[in-house]
N, C-alpha and C positions, 0 to 999 in steps of 0.2 A: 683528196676530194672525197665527202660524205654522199653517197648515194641512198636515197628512201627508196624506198618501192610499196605498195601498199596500194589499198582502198582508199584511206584516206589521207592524200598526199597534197600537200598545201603548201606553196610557196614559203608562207610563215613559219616553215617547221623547222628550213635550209638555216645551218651556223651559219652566223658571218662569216662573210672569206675572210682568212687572215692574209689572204697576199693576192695579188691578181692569178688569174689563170698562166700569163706569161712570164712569171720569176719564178727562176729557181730556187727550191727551199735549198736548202742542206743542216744536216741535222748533226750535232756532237753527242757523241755517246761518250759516258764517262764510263770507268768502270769502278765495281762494287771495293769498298773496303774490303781489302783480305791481309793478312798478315804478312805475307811478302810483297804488296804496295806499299802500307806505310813502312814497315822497310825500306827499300827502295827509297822510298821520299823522306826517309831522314837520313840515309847517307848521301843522296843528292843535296840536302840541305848541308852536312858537315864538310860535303867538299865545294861548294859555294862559298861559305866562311873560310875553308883553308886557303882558297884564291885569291880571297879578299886580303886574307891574311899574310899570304906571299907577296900579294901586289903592295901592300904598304911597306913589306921588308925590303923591296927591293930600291922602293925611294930612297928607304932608311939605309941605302946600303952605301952610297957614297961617303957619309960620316961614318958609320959604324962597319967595320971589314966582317965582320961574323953574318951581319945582315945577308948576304947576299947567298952564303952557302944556308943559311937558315932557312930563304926563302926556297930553295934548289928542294929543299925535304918538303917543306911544306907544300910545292907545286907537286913530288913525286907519291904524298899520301893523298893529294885529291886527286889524281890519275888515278891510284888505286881504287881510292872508293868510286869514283866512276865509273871504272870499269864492273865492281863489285853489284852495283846500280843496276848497267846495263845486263846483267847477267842476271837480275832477277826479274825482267821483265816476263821472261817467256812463265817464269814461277806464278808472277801474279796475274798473266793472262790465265793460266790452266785454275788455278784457283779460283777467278769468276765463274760463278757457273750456280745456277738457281735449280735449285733439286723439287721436286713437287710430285703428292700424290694425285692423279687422274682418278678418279671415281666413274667407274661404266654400269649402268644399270641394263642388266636382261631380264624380260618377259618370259619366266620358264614355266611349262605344267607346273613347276612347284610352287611356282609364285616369283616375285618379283626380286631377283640377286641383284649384289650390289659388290664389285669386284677391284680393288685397288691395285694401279700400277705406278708403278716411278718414272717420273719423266723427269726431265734436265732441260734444261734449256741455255743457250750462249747466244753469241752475236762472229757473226762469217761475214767478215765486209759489210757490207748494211744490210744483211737479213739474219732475222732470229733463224735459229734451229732447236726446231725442238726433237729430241733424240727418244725414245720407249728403252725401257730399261730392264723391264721385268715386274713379274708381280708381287704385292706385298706381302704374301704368304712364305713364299721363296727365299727372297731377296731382303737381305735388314737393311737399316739407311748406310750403313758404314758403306759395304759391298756397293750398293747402289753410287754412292758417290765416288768410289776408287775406278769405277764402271767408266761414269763420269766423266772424271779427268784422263782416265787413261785416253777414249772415245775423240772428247778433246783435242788431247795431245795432238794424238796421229791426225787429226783434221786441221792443224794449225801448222804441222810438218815438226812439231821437235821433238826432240831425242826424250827418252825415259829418265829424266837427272832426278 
């Protein structure tokens, strides 16, 4: 819900609602391209095809006797890569993660500073967090994003892999 406030506040100003006041939205969050996602999504892809691939061997297994221990390997490397999948989840959660510098301006006797810091920002259930990191002067972008994910990490509960 958009709230105005203002002087000049006009009926005309209000978006249209996209939904009644009484429906619940609910929102998908996708996450960011990182390299341990598409990972992850092409080994879930290679062992969807292995599946496929057992499952036809084992039709094929009544006529042909190789077929069925064929299809036995075939079902035991998409286990694995499943498993391989499931285990880069928490990779490509920590990996999400949007780096950004903050610009703060002070009013000094000297005149008017302009001071950068690193912030981060991720998704905790359905709220952003934005985390401060340190300042640019300090801090390089490497350090700041190791910062980052480490931060992450322990707020998501997993282990240092």
């Amino acid at each position: 819900m958009v709230l105005f406030s203002g002087p000049s506040y006009h009926s005309s100003m209000l978006p249209s609602p996209s939904c009644s006041p009484m429906q619940n939205v609910i929102e998908l969050f996708t996450m960011h391209k990182t390299t341990a996602g598409e990972k992850r999504r092409a080994l879930k892809a290679e062992a969807r095809e292995l599946e496929r691939d057992a499952s036809m061997a084992m039709r094929v297994a009544e006529i042909l006797p190789d077929a069925r221990m064929k299809a036995g390997e075939l079902e035991g490397k998409a286990d694995e890569l499943k498993a391989e999948a499931e285990a880069l989840e928490g990779a490509a959660r920590v990996e999400d993660i949007n780096l950004w510098q903050m610009a703060k301006e002070k009013t000094t006797k000297k005149g008017d500073q302009t001071y950068l810091y690193w912030m981060a920002s991720w998704r905790e259930g359905g709220k952003v967090r934005n985390v401060h990191l340190g300042s640019c002067k300090k801090v390089d972008h490497e350090t700041a994003l190791q910062k980052a994910r480490k931060m992450k990490r322990e707020a998501l509960g997993l282990s240092d892999n």
